[in-house]
C-alpha positions as a Markdown table, in Angstrom:
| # | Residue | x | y | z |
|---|---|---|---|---|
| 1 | Unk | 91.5 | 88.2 | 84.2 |
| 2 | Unk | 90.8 | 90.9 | 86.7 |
| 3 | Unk | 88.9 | 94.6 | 85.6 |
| 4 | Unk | 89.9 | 96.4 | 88.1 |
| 5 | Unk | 92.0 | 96.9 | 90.5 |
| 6 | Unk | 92.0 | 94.2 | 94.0 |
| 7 | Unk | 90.3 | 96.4 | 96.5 |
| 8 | Unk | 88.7 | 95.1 | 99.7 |
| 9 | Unk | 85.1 | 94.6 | 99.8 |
| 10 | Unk | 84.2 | 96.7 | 103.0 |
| 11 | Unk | 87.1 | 99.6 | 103.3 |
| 12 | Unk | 86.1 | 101.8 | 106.6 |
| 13 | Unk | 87.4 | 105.7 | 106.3 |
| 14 | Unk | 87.1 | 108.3 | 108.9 |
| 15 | Unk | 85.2 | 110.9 | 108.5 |
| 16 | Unk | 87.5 | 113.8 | 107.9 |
| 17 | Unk | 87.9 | 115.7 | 105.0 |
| 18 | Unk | 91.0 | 114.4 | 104.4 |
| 19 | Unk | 93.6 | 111.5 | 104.4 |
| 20 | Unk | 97.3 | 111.0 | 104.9 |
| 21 | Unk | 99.1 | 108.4 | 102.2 |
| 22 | Unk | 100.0 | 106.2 | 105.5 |
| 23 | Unk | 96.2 | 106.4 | 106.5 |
| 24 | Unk | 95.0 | 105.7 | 103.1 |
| 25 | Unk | 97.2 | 102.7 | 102.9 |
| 26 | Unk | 96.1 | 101.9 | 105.9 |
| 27 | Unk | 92.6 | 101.8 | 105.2 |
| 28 | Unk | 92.9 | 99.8 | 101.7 |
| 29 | Unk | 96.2 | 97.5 | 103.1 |
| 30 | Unk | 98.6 | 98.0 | 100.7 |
| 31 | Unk | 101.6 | 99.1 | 99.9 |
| 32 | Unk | 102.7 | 102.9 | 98.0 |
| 33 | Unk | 103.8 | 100.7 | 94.9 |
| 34 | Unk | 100.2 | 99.2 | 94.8 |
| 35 | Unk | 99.0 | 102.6 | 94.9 |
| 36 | Unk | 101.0 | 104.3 | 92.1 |
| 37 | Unk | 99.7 | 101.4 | 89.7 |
| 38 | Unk | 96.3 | 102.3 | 90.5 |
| 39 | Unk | 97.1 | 105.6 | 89.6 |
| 40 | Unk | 99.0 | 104.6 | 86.4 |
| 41 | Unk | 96.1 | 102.0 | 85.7 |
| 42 | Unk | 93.1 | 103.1 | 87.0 |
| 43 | Unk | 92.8 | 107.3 | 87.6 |
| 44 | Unk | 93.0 | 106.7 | 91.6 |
| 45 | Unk | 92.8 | 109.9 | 92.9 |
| 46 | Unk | 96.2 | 112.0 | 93.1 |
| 47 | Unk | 97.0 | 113.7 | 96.4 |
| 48 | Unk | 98.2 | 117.3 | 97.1 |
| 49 | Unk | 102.1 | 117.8 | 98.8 |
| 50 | Unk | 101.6 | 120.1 | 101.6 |
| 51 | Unk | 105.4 | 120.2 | 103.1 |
| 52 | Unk | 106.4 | 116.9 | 103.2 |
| 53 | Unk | 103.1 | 115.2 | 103.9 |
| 54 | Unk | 100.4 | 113.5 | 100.9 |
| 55 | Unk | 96.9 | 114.5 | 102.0 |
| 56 | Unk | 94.0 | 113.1 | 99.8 |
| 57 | Unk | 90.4 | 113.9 | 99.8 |
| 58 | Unk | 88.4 | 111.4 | 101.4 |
| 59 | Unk | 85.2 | 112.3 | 99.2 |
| 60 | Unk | 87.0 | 111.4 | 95.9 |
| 61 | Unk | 88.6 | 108.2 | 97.5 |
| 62 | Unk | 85.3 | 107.2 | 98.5 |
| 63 | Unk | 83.9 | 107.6 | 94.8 |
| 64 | Unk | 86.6 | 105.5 | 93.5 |
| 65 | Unk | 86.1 | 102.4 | 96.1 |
| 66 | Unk | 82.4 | 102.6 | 95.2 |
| 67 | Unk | 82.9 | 103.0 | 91.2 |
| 68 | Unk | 85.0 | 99.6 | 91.7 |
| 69 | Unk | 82.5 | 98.1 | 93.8 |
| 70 | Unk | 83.6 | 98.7 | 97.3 |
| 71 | Unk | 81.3 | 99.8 | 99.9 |
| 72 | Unk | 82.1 | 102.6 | 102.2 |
| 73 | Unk | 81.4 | 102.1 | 105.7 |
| 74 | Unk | 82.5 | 105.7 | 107.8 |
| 75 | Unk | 84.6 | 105.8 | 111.4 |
């Protein structure tokens, strides 16, 4: 039985303040489904619609790898 959710050991994000969805798929290798059950399942961080894009902040993505054990590495 897992106790969190599946993330990747070693996720690398770039160093803006912010992320697309595509990038932060990207960056963890998943899918949007995967995502929406972390959100449902584990508080991962909501993004903000601006037009018809997702954006993210990378700062509170960061702080939920690392509160499930992933390390950060920066691009």
């Amino acid at each position: 039985m897992t106790t969190g959710p599946q993330l990747p050991p070693v996720v690398i994000l770039p160093a803006d303040q912010t992320m697309t969805a595509g990038q932060v798929r990207t960056a963890l290798n998943t899918s949007r489904q995967t995502l929406s059950r972390y959100r449902q399942l584990y508080a991962f961080p909501a993004a903000e619609h601006r037009g018809a894009r997702s954006i993210m902040r990378t700062a509170d993505l960061a702080a939920f790898l690392n509160a499930f054990g992933s390390t950060v590495k920066w691009a």
